[in-house]
C-alpha positions as CSV (number, residue, x, y, z in Angstrom):
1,X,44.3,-20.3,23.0
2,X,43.8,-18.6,20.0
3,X,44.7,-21.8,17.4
4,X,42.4,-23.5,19.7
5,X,39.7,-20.6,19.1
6,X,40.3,-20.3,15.2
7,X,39.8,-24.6,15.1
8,X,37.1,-24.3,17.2
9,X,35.2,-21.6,15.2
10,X,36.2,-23.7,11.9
11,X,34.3,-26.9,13.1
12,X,31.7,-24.5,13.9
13,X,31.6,-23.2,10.1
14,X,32.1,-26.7,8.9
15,X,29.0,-27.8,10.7
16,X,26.6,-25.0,9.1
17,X,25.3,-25.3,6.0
18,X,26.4,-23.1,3.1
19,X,25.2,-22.1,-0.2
20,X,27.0,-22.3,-3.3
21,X,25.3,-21.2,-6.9
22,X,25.4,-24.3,-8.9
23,X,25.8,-23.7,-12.6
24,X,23.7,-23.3,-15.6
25,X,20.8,-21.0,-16.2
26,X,17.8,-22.6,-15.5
27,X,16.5,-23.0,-18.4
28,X,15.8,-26.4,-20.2
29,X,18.3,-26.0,-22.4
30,X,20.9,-25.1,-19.4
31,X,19.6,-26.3,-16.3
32,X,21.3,-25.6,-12.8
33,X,24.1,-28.3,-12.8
34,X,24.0,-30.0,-8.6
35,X,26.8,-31.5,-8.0
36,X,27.4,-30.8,-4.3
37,X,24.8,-30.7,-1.5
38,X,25.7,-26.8,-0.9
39,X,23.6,-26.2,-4.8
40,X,20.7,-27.9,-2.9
41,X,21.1,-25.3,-0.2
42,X,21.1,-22.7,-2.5
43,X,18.3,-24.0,-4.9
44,X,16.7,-23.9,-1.2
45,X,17.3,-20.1,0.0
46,X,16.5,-19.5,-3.8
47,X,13.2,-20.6,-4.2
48,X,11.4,-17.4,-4.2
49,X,13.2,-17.2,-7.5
50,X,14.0,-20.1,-9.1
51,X,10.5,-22.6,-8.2
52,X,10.1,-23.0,-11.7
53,X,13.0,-23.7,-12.9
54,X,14.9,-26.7,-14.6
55,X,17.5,-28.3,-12.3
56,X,20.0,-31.3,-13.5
57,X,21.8,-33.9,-10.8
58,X,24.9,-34.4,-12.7
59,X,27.2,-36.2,-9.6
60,X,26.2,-38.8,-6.8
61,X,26.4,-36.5,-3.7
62,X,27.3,-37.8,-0.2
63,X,25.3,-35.2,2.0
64,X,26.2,-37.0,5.3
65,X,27.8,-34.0,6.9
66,X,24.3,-32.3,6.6
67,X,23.9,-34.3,10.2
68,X,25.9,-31.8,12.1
69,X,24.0,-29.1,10.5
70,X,22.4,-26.5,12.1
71,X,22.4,-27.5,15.9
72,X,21.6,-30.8,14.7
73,X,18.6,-29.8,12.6
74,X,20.4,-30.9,9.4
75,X,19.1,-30.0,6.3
76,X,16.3,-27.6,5.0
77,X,13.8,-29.0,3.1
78,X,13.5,-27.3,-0.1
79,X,10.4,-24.9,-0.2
80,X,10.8,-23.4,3.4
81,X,11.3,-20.2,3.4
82,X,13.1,-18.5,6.3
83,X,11.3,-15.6,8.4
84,X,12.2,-14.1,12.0
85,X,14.7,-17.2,12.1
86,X,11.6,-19.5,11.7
87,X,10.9,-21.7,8.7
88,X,7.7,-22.0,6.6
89,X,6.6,-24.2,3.9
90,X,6.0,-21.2,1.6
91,X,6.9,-22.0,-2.0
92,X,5.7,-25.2,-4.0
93,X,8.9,-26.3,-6.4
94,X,6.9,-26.0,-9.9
95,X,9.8,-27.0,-12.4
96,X,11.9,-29.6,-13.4
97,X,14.6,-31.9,-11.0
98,X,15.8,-34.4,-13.5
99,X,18.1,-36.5,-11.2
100,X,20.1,-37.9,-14.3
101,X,20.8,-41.4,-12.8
102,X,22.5,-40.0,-9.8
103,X,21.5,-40.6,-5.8
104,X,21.3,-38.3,-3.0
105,X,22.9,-40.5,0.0
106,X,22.8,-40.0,3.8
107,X,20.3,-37.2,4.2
108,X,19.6,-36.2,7.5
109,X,16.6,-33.8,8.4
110,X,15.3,-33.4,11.9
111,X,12.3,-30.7,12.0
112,X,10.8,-30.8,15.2
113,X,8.4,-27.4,14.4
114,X,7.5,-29.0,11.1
115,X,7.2,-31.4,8.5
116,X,10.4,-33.0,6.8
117,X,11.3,-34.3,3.5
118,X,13.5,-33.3,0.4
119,X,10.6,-31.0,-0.8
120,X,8.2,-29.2,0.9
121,X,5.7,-28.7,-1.9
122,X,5.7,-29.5,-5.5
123,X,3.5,-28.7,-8.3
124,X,0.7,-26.3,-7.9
125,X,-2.8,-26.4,-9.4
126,X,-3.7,-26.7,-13.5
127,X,-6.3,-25.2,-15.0
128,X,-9.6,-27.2,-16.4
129,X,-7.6,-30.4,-16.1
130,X,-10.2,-33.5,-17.0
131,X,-9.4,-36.6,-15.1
132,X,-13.3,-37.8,-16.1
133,X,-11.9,-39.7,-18.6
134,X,-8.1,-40.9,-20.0
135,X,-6.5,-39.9,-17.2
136,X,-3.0,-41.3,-18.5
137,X,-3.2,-39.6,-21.8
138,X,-4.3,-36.3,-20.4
139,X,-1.6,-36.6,-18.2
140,X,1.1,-36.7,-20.9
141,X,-0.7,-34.5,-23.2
142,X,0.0,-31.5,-20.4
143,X,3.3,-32.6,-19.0
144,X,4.9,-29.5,-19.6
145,X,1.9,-27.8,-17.1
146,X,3.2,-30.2,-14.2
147,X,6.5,-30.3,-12.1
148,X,8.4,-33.1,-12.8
149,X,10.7,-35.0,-10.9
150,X,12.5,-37.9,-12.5
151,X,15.4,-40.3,-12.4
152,X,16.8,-39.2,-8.7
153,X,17.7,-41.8,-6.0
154,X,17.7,-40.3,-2.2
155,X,19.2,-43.4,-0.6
156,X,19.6,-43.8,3.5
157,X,17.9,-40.8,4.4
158,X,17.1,-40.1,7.8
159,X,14.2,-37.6,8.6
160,X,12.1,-36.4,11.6
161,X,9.2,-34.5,11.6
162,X,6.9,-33.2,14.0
163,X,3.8,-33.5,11.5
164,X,5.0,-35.5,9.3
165,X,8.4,-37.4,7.6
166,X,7.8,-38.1,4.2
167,X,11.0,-39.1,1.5
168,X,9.8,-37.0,-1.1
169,X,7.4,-34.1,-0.5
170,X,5.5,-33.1,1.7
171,X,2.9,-32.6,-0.6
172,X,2.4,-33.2,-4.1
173,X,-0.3,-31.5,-6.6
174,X,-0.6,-31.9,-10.3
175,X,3.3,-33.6,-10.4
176,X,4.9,-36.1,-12.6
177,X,7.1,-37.9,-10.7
178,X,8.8,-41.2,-12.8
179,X,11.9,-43.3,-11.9
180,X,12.6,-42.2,-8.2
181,X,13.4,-44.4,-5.6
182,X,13.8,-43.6,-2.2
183,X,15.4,-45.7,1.4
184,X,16.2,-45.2,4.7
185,X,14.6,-44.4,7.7
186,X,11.2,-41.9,8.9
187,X,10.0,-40.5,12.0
188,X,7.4,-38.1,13.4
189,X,4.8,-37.6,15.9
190,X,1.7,-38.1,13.9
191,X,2.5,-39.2,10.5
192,X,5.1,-41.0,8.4
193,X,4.4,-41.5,4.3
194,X,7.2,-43.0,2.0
195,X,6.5,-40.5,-0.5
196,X,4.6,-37.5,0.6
197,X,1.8,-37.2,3.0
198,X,-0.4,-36.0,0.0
199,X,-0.3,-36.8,-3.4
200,X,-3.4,-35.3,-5.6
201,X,-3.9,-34.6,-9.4
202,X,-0.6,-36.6,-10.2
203,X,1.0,-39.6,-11.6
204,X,3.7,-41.4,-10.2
205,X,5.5,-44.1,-12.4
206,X,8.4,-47.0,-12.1
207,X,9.2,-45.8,-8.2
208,X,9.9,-47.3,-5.3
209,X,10.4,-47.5,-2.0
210,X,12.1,-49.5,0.7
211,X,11.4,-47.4,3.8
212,X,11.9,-48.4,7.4
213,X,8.8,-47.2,9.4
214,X,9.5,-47.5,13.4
215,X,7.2,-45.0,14.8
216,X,5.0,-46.9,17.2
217,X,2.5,-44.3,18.0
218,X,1.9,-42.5,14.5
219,X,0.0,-43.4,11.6
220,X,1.9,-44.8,8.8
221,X,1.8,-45.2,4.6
222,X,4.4,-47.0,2.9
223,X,3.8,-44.6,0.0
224,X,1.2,-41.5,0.5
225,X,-1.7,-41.0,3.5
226,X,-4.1,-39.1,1.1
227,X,-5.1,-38.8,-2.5
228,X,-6.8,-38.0,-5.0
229,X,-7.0,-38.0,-9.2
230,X,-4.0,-40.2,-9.1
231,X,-2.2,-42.5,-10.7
232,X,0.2,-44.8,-9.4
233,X,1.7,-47.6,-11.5
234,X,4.9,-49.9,-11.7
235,X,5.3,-49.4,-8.2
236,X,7.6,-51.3,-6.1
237,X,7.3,-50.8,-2.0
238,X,10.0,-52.6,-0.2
239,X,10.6,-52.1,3.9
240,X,9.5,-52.9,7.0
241,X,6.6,-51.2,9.6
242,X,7.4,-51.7,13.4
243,X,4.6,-50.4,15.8
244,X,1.9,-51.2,18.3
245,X,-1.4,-49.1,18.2
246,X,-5.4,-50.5,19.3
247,X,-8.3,-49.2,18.5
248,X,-8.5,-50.2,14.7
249,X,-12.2,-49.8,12.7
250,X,-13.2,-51.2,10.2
251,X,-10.1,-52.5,8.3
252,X,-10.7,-55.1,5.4
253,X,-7.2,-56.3,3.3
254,X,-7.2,-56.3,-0.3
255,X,-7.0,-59.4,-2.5
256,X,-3.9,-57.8,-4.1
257,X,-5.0,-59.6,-7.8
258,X,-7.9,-57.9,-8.4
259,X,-10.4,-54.5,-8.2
260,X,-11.7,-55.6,-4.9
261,X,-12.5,-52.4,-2.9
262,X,-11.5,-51.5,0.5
263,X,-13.6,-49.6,3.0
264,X,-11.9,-46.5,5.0
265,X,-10.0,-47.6,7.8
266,X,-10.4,-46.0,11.3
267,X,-8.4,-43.0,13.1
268,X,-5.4,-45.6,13.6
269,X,-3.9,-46.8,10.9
270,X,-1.1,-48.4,9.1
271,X,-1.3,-49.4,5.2
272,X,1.5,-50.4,3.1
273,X,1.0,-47.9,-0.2
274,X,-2.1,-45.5,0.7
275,X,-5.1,-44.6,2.3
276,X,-8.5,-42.3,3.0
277,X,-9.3,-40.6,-0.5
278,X,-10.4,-36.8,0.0
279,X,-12.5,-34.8,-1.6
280,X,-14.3,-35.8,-5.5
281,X,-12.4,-38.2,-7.2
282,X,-10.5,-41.3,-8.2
283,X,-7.2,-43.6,-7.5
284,X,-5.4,-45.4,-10.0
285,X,-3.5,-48.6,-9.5
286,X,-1.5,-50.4,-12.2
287,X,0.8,-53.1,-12.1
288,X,2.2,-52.7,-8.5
289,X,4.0,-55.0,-6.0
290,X,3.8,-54.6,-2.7
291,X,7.1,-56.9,-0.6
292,X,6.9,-54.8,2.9
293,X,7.3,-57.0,6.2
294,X,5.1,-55.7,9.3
295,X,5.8,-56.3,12.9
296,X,3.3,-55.4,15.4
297,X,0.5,-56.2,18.1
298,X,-2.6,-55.2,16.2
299,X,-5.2,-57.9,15.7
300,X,-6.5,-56.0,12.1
301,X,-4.4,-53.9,9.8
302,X,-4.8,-52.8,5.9
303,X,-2.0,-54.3,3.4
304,X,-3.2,-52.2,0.5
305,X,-5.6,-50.2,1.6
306,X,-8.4,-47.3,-0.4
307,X,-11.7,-46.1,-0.4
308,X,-14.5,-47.5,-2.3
309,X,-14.1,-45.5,-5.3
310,X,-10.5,-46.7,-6.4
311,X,-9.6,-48.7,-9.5
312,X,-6.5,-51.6,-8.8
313,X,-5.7,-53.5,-11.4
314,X,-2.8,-56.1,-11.8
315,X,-1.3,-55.4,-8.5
316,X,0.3,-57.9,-5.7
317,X,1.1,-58.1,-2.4
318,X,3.2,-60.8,-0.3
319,X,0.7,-62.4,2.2
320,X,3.6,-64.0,4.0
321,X,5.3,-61.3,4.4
322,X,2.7,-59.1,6.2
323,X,0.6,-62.4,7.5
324,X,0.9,-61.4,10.9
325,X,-1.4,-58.2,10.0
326,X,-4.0,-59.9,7.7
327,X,-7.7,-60.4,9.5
328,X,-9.8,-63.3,8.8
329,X,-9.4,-62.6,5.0
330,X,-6.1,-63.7,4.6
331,X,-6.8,-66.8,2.6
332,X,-7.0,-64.4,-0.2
333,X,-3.1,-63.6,0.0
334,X,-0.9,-64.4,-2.7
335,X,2.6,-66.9,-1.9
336,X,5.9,-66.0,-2.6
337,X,6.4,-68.8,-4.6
338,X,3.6,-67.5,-7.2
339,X,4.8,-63.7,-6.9
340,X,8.2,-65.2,-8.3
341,X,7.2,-66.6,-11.7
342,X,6.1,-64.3,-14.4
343,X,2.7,-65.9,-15.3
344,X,1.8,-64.2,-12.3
345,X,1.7,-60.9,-13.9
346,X,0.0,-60.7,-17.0
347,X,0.0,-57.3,-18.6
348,X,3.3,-56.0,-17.0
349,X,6.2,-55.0,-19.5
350,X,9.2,-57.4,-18.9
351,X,11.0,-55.7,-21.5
352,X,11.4,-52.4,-20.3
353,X,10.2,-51.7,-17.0
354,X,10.2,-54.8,-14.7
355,X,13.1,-58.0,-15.0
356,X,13.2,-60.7,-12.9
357,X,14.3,-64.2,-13.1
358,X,11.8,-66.4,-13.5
359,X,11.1,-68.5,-10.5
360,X,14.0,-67.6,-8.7
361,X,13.6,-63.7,-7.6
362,X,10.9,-61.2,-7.0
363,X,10.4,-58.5,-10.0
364,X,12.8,-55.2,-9.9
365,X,12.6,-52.5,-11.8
366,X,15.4,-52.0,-14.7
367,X,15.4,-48.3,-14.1
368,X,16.0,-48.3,-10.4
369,X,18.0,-51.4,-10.6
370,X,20.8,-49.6,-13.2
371,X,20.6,-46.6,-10.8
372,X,21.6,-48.4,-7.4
373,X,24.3,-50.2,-8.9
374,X,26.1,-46.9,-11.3
């Protein structure tokens, strides 16, 4: 009896999530070192004191066991702070995650009281920031006002949210987030987004996604629900949406090839990278591809979907893939065939971001290709 107690209580310690201090300083010269899922536990419980500071992946980390976590809760997401035994989406992460290369596999997060994803928050507002004008420049001119995220790959995660289930963040203000890709599976109640359900004031550059989205009775964004002052560019969505819903309004489908505008969709809603703009502002969309395959009953859906006021330029999406969505426009879809030869994308830089073989595959991008195959 009592071996059997002491092996019962040490699967029962095995299964709770513990924090070790990873190491390193913080500082940009000596950032926190993660090489184990228990330093993301304790960059969690830490946040109070370390949301603005540098962080380095410097291993691949397997966090499967993070699934027997916690009653079955799994992991934390960092930014929740812990009160009374109930977690609250206190603290924004405001400094630097430079993933090094590395990946994040097998993630498991199951929040039925809230919204899931490796963040809760990141960035937080910058003062007399002008997105009137060179958005891109100004952007890099005050990097070192935003959070950064960079080079990280969070591959076969698997996260449930009440809310919301997004890959990255929950939400996302004033952020540079470059070379991230993110896979696996999301889930929630109300709303799933492949990176964060909000992403304002922000650029995101050579990302992707290849999310599996089977909620059938939630709203769904292959990349984020709302936005605003944001760029997005070199984007590459990959996946699949499974669902039924009626009741769509007004839902027109982008041309994919051109600035063509897109009205607001209606309460239900599915669109492959965004939708519904908020507040004063603009969306930016450069040299995107959109390769996401939809199953479901709807009669009308939006492929790439935003308000009036957004700027796309150079950006694709597979009308066979998601034909089965298209309304009477899709006529204006573009064919495999012609999103696998390079003329197709005048503009986009084959020689460092993008490579694919001419006529023969899709385009990938190099940085997210050398990462998924260290």
């Amino acid at each position: 009896m009592l071996v059997a107690s002491i092996l019962l209580f040490s699967l029962s310690a095995l299964a709770e999530n513990k924090a070790i201090k990873p190491a390193g300083s913080g500082s940009k010269e000596e950032p926190f070192l993660i090489s184990k899922i228990e330093h993301l536990v304790w960059m969690g419980e830490n946040i109070t004191n370390v949301s603005t500071k540098c962080f380095r992946l410097a291993a691949d980390i397997d966090a499967s066991e993070t699934k027997g976590w916690n009653s079955g809760r799994g992991f934390l997401p960092i930014g929740y702070t812990h009160e009374n035994k109930k977690a609250y989406a206190s603290y924004p992460f405001r400094g630097c995650f430079d993933g090094g290369g590395h990946i994040i596999s097998n993630l498991f997060i199951n929040r039925k009281e809230q919204g899931a994803a490796l963040f809760a928050r990141i960035g937080t507002p910058v003062q007399n920031f002008d997105f009137s004008t060179n958005v891109l420049e100004n952007l890099a001119q005050r990097s070192k006002e935003f959070a950064t995220i960079k080079d990280l790959g969070l591959v076969n995660c698997s996260f449930f949210g009440k809310d919301l289930a997004a890959g990255l963040a929950c939400n996302i203000d004033f952020a540079l987030i470059s070379g991230v890709y993110i896979s696996g599976s999301l889930k929630s109640e109300k709303l799933v987004a492949g990176f964060a359900g909000s992403c304002n004031n922000s650029c995101l550059d050579e990302c992707g996604t290849n999310i599996e989205f089977k909620n059938r009775e939630c709203n769904a964004a292959g990349c984020f629900s709302t936005s605003q002052n944001t760029v997005l560019r070199n984007y590459l969505s990959l996946g699949s949406f499974q669902y039924s819903m009626d009741n769509i309004e007004d839902s027109r489908v982008n041309t994919g090839y051109s600035a063509r505008k897109i009205r607001k969709a209606g309460k239900d809603w599915n669109a492959i990278l965004s939708i519904r703009l908020v507040g004063v502002g603009s969306f930016y969309l450069y040299n995107c591809l959109v390769l996401n395959s939809i199953s479901t009953d709807r009669k009308k859906g939006q492929v790439i979907a935003f308000p009036d006021s957004a700027t796309i330029d150079n950006s694709f999406y597979s009308a066979e893939n998601i034909k089965q969505t298209l309304s009477d426009n899709n006529k204006v879809g573009i064919s495999n065939d012609k999103l696998k030869k390079k003329e197709t994308y005048k503009g986009w830089d084959f020689d460092t971001v993008w490579e694919m073989e001419d006529g023969v595959s899709f385009p990938k991008l190099r940085k997210l290709e050398k990462m998924l195959k260290r």
